[in-house]
C-alpha positions as CSV (number, residue, x, y, z in Angstrom):
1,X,97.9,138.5,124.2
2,X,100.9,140.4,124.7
3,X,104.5,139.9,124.2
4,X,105.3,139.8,127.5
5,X,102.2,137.6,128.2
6,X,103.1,135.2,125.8
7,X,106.4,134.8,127.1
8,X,105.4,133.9,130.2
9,X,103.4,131.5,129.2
10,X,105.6,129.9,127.1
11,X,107.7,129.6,130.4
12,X,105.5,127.9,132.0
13,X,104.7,125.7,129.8
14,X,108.2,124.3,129.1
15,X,108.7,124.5,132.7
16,X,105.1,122.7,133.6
17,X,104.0,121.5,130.4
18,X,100.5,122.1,129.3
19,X,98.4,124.7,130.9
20,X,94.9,125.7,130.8
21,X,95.7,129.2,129.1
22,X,92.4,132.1,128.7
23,X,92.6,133.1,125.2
24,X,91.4,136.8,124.5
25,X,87.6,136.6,124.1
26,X,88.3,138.6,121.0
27,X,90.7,137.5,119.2
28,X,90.0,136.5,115.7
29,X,91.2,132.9,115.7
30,X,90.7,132.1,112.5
31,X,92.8,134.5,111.2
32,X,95.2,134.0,114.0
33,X,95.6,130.1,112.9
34,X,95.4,131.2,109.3
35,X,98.6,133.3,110.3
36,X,100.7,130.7,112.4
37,X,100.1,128.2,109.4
38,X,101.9,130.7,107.1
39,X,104.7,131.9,109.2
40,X,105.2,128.1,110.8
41,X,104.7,126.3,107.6
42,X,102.4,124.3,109.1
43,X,99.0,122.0,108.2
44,X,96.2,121.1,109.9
45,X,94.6,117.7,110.2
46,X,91.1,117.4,111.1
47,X,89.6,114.2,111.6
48,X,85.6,113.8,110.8
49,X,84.5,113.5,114.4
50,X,86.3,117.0,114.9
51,X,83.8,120.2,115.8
52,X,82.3,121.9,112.5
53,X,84.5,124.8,112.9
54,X,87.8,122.8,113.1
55,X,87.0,120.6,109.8
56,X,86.6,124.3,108.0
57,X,89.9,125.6,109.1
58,X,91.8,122.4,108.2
59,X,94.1,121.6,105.8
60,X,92.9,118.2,105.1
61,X,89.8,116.6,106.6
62,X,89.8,112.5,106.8
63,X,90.6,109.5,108.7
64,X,93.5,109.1,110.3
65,X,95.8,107.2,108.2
66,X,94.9,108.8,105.0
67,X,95.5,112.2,107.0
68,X,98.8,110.7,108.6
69,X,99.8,109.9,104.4
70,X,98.9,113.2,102.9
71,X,100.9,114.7,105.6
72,X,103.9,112.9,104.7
73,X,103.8,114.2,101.7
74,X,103.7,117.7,102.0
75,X,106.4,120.0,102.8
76,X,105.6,121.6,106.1
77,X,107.5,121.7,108.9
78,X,104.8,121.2,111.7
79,X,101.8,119.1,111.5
80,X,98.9,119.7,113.8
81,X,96.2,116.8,114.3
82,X,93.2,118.2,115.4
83,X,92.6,113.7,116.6
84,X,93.4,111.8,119.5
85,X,96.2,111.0,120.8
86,X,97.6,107.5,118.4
87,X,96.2,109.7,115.3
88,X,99.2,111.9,116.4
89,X,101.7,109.1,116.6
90,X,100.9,107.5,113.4
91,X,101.4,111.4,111.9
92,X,104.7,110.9,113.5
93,X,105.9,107.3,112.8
94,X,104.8,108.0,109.0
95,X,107.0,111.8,109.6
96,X,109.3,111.1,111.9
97,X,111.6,114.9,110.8
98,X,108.7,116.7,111.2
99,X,107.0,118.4,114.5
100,X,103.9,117.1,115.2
101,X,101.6,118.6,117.8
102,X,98.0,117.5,119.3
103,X,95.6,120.3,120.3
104,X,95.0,118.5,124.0
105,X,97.3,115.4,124.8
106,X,94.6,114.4,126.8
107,X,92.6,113.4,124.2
108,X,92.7,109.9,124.5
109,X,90.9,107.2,122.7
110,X,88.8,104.7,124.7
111,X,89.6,101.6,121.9
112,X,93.6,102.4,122.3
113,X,93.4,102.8,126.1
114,X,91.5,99.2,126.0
115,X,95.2,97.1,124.9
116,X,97.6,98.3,127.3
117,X,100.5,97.2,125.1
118,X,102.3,95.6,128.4
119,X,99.2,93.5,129.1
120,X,98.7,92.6,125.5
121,X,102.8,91.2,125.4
122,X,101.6,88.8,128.2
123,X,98.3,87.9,126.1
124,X,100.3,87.5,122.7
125,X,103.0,85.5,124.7
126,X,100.1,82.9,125.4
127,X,100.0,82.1,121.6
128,X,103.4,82.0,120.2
129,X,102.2,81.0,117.0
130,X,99.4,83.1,116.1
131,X,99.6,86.5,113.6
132,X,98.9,89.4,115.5
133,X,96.7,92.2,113.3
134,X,95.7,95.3,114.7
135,X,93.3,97.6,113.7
136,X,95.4,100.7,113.5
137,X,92.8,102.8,115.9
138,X,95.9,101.6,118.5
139,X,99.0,102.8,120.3
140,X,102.2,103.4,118.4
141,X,103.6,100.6,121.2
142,X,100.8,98.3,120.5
143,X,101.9,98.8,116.6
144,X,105.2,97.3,118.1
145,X,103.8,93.8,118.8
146,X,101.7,93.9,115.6
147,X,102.5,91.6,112.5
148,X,99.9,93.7,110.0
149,X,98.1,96.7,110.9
150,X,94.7,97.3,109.1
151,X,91.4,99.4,109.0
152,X,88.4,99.2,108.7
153,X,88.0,99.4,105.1
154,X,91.0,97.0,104.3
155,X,90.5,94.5,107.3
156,X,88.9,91.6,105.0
157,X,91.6,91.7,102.4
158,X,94.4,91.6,105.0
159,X,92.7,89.1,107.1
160,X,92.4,87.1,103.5
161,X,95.5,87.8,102.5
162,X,97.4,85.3,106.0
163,X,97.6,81.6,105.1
164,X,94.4,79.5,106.2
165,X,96.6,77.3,108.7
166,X,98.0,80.7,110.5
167,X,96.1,80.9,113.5
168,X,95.0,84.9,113.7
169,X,94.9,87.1,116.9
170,X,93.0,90.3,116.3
171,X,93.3,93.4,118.4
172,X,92.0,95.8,120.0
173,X,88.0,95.6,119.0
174,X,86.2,92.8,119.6
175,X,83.4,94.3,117.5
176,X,85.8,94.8,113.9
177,X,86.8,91.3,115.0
178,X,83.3,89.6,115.2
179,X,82.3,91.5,112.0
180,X,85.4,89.9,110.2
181,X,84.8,86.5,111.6
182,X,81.4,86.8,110.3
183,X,83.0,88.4,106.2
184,X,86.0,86.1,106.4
185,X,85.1,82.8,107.9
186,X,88.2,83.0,110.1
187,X,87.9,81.7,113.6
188,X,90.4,84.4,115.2
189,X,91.2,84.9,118.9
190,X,89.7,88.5,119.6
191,X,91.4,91.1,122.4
192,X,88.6,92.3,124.3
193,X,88.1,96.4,123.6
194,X,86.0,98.8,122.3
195,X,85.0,102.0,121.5
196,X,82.8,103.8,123.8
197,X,80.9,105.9,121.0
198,X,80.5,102.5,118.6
199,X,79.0,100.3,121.4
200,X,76.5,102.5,123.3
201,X,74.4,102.8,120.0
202,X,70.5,101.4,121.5
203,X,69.0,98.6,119.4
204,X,65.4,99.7,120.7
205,X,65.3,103.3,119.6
206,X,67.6,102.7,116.2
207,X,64.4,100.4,115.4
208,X,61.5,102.7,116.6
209,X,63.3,105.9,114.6
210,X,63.6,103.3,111.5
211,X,59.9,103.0,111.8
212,X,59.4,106.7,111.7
213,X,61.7,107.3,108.7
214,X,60.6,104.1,106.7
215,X,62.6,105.5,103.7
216,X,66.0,106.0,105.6
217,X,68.7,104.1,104.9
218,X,70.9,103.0,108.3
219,X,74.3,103.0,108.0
220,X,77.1,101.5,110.3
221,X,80.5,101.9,111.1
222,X,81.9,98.5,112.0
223,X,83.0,99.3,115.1
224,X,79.6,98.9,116.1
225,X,77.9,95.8,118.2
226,X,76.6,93.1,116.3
227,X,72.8,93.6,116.7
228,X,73.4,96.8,115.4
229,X,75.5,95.8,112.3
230,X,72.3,93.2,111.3
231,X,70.0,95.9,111.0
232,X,72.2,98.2,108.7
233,X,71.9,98.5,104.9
234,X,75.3,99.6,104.8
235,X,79.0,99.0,106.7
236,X,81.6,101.2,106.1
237,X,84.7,102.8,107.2
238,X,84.3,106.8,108.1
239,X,85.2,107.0,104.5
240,X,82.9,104.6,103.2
241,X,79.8,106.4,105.3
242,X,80.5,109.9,103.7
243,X,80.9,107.8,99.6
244,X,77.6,105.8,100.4
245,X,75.8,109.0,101.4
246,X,77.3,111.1,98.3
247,X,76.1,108.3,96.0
248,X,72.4,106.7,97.0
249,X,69.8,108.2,95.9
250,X,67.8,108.1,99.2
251,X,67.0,111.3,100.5
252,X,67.4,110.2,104.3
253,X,70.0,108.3,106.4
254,X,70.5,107.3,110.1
255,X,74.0,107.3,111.0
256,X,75.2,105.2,113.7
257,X,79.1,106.7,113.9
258,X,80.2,109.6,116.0
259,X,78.1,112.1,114.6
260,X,81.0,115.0,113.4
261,X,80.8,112.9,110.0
262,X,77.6,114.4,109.4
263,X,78.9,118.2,108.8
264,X,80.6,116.7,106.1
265,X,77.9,114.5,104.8
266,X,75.6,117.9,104.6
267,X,78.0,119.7,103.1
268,X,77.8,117.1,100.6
269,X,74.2,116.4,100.2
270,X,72.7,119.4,101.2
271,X,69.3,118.8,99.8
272,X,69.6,115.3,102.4
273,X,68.6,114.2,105.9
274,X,71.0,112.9,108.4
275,X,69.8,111.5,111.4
276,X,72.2,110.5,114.1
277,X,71.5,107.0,115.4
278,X,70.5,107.3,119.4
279,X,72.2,105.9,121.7
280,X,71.4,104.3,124.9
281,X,71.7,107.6,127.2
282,X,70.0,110.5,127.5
283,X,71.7,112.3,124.8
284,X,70.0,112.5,121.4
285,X,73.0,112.3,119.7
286,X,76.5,110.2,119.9
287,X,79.9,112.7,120.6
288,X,83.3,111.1,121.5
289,X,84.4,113.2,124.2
290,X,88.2,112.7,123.4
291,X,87.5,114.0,120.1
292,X,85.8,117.2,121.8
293,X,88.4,118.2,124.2
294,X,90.0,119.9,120.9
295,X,88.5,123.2,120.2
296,X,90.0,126.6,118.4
297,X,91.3,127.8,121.1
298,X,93.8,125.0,122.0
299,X,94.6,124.6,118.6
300,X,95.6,127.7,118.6
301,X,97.8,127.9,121.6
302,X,99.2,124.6,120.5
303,X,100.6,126.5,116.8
304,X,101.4,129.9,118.8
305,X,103.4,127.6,121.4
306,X,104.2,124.4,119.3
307,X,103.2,122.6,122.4
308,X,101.9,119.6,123.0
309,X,104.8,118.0,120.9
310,X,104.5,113.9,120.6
311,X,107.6,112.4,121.2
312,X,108.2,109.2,120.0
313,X,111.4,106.8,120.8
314,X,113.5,105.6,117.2
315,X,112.7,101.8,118.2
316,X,108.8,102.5,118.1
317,X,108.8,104.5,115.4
318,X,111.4,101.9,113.3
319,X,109.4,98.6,114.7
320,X,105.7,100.1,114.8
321,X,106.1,101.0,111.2
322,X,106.9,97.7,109.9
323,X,103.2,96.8,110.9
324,X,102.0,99.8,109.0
325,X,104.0,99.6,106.1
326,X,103.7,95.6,105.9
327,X,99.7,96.8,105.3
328,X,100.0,99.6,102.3
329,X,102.4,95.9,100.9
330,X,99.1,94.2,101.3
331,X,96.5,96.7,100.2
332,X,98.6,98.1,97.2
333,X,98.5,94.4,95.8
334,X,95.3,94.6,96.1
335,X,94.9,97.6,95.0
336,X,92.6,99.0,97.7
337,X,92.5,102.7,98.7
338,X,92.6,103.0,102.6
339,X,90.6,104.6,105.2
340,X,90.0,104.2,108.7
């Protein structure tokens, strides 16, 4: 682009706010990213279900909290989350001096969008009493009305770590909350949401591919439905998929997660087989399509134009926090590393 180009796009932009800009067919982005990152000071987070060629450009590659903590503490000036939408807000409310900038603000997430934090203020009102944890896959405003964040990989301990005779609401998956009523024993009152990618996974075709890779070992991200969860021989966190992979022997796995964790499990294992579980469309594979809307080219029109910026008010940041921090309390205690 030109000069001139450029400044009229950045015109439009503050004027209009994001625009669907044509980036020069050949441009070399990767260098062109490479470049902004230097002379913005600037990192880029990548979460797992990102495209391939996003993870490889990243700074750091991970879940979101653990991406939203490593950010913290670095020393750049900008951080760009290559996420969804409350990835960039927890990047915030953990970085609140910094500019942080999402590739597409329309990339949404269909478990936060499930808790409309006004509708879940009238819920919580219902039970005055009760401890409200939230998985931290959630709005920054939902984090407001939150006693203890957690994630997937720390949701038993912080579920364990409440008094028996505190009753327990749990928020926003109702999948993560029937798994931890099942670990835990606790008989919690569960919002009703879900992740789109988690809960399409088919039962029926999971089994028949299990019967055609008799040595594969299924493994589940705890989002997932129940029936699914029976059947696996291992529930993890993102995390925990990608460590389980690294470390059993078997030579083949079916992964039922969004399947941008695999580039990194091949990356890995090379030598092994992943097999993403099928869900019950007519896609052979499962893709979060919030995750997808990034690609290089809007990352890199969000670094050249440090648009789309998420803005956050002090009181969400100062009260959605406490939720956050009142978690690492809990899991350093415990002495549990995080991940989503």
């Amino acid at each position: 682009m030109l000069e001139q180009e450029l400044a009229i796009a950045q015109r439009d932009l503050e004027k209009n706010g994001w625009l669907d800009i044509e980036v020069d067919p050949t441009l070399d982005l990767v260098a062109e990213i490479n470049r902004l990152k230097k002379e913005k000071n600037a990192i880029i987070l990548a979460h797992y279900y990102q495209e391939s060629e996003i993870q490889d450009i990243a700074d750091y590659i991970g879940d979101s909290l653990g991406l939203s903590q490593k950010a913290a503490k670095t020393e750049a000036d900008i951080i760009v989350f290559a996420g969804v939408h409350f990835m960039a807000e927890t990047a915030k409310m953990l970085s609140p001096q910094k500019k942080v900038l999402l590739p597409d603000l329309k990339a949404g997430c269909s478990l936060a969008d499930s808790c409309p934090p006004a509708l879940f203020r009238k819920f919580k009102e219902k039970y005055p009493d009760h401890v409200v944890v939230s998985y931290i896959n959630c709005t920054a405003e939902l984090k407001t009305l939150t006693d203890v964040c957690c994630t997937s990989s720390n949701a038993v301990q912080i579920i364990n770590s409440i008094p028996e005779d505190k009753p327990i609401i749990f928020a926003p998956d109702k999948n993560l909350g029937a798994y931890l009523k099942k670990k835990t024993g606790r008989d919690m009152i569960l919002w009703n949401g879900t992740c789109m990618v988690h809960e399409i996974f088919s039962q029926e075709k999971i089994t028949k591919l299990r019967q055609r890779h008799p040595d594969a070992k299924f493994i589940a991200h705890p989002e997932c439905e129940a029936a699914i969860l029976e059947q696996a021989d291992y529930i993890g966190s993102t995390s925990g998929l990608l460590k389980y992979t690294k470390e059993n022997p078997a030579q083949e796995f079916i992964v039922a997660t969004e399947v941008g964790i695999i580039h990194q499990m091949q990356k890995a294992s090379p030598l092994k087989t992943f097999i993403p579980a099928p869900p019950n469309n007519l896609c052979a594979c499962n893709e979060c399509p919030h995750m997808k809307r990034n690609t290089m080219e809007k990352l890199y029109l969000c670094m050249e134009f440090e648009q789309p910026e998420i803005i956050l008010e002090d009181w969400i940041i100062e009260q959605g926090r406490a939720s956050i921090d009142r978690m690492l309390e809990v899991s350093e205690q415990a002495g549990l590393k995080l991940a989503d």
